[in-house]
N, C-alpha and C positions, 0 to 999 in steps of 0.2 A: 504494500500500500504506500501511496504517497507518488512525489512529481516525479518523474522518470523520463528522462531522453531515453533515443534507442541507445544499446547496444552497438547496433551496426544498423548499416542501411546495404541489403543486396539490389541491382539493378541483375534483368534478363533482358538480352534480347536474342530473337533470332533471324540470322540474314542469309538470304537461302536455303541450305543445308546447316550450316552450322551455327553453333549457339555460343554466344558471350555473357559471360557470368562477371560482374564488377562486387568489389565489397567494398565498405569502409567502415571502419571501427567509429566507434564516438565515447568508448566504454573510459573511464576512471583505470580501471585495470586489463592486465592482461588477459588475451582470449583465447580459444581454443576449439578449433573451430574445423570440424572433416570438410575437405571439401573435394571432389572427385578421386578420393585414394590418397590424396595427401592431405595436412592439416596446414591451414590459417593459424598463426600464433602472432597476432600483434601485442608488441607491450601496451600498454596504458596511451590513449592516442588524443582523450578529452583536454586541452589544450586552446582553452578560449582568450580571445583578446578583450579588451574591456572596447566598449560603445560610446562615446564620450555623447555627450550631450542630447542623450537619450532622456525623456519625460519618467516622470516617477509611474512607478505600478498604475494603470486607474484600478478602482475598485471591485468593479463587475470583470467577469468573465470574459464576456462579447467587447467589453472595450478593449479588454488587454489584447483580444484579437488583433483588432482594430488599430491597436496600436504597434503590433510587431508587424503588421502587412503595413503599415507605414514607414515605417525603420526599413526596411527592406527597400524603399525607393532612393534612398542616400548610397546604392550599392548600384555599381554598375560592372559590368562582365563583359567578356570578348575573348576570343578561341583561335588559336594560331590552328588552321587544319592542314596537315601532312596528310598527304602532297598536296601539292601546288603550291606552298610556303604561304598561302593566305591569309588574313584575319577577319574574321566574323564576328559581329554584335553576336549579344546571345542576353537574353531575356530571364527576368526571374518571376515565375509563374507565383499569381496572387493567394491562388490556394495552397496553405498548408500539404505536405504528402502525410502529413504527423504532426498533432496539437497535442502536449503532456496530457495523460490522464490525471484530472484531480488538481490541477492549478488552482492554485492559491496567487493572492495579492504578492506572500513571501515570497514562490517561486511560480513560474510560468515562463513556457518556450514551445516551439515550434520549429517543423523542417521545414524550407522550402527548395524547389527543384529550380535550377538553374539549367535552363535548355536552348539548345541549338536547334532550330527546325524540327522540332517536338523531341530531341536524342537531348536526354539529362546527361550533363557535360561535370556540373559540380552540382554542391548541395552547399547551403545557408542553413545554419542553427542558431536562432536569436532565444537567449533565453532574457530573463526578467528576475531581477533577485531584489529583496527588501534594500542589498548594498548597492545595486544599479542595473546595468545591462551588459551584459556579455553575447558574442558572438565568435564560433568559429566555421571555416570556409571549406572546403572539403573539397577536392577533386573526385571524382566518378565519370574517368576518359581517360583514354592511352593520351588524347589530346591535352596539352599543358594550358589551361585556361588564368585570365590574370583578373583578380577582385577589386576593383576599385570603391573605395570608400570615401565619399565625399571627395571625389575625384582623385585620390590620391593612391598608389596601390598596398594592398592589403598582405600580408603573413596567408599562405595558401599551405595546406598539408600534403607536400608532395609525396613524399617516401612512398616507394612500391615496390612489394614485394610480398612474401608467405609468411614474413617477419616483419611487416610494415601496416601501419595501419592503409593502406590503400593496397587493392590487390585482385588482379583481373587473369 
C-alpha cells in the first residue's frame, strides 16, 4: 500500500517478423529480472533531478493531474535517427501511461510517453513531494534522444545494457 512509481516500464513492438523488447528500471534498488534465457540485473536506477520552480502540491487529486501534464510543457525532446544522421521533434503525449496509485498531496507522480511518430522514444517521471518536485528522463530507443528543460538540456539515463538500467 501507498504511492508507488513502476519498477520498470517494458515497451513491445513488432516489425514484420521480429519482435523488440525495450526495458527501463525506475526501481530505488536492484532488479532481477528473466528475460529470454538470460537475466536483466540493473543496480538501483531511480535517480531524479529536482524541478525548480514547480507550484506546491494542489490539494485534490484531478489538480495535481493537472498540474504535472502542465510541468511536462516546460520539456521539450528531439531524436537524432540512425541512419540518415537526422533530427526529429518528438512530442510528449498528455496522457499519463501510469498515475501513482493512492496519491496523496505528500506524494504524487506520473509517466509520460515521449514519442516519435507514435514509436515511444523516452519516458518523463514527474513526481510531486511535500519537499517539491522531482523529475527523471529515461531513454526507451536504440535512438539517443536529448531532454530539454526550459530550453536548456537535461541529465538523460543513458547506460544500456543486462547490467544497466536501460536494456533492449
Amino acid at each position: 500500500k501507498g504511492v508507488q512509481r513502476p519498477a520498470a516500464v517494458l515497451s513491445l513492438a513488432t516489425v514484420d517478423v521480429r519482435r523488440f523488447f525495450e526495458f527501463h528500471s525506475f526501481s530505488e534498488n536492484p532488479l532481477n529480472f528473466p528475460v529470454l534465457g538470460a537475466y536483466w540485473q540493473p543496480d538501483a536506477a531511480w535517480e531524479p533531478l529536482e524541478l525548480p520552480d514547480a507550484p506546491a502540491p494542489a490539494e485534490t487529486e484531478q489538480r495535481r493531474l493537472s498540474q504535472l501534464k502542465l510541468l511536462t510543457e516546460r520539456f521539450k525532446s528531439k531524436v537524432r535517427v540512425i541512419p540518415g544522421d537526422r533530427i526529429d521533434e518528438m512530442r510528449i503525449l498528455p496522457t499519463p501511461i501510469y498515475r501513482y496509485p493512492d496519491s496523496t498531496k505528500e506524494k504524487d507522480g506520473a509517466v509520460f510517453v515521449i514519442s516519435r511518430d507514435g514509436d515511444p522514444e523516452a519516458l518523463l517521471v514527474i513526481e510531486t513531494t511535500a519537499k517539491g518536485c522531482q523529475y527523471m528522463a529515461a531513454r526507451l530507443s536504440g535512438h539517443v534522444p536529448t531532454i530539454l528543460l526550459d530550453g536548456k538540456p537535461t541529465e538523460l539515463n543513458y547506460p544500456m545494457g543486462p547490467s544497466q538500467p536501460y536494456f533492449y
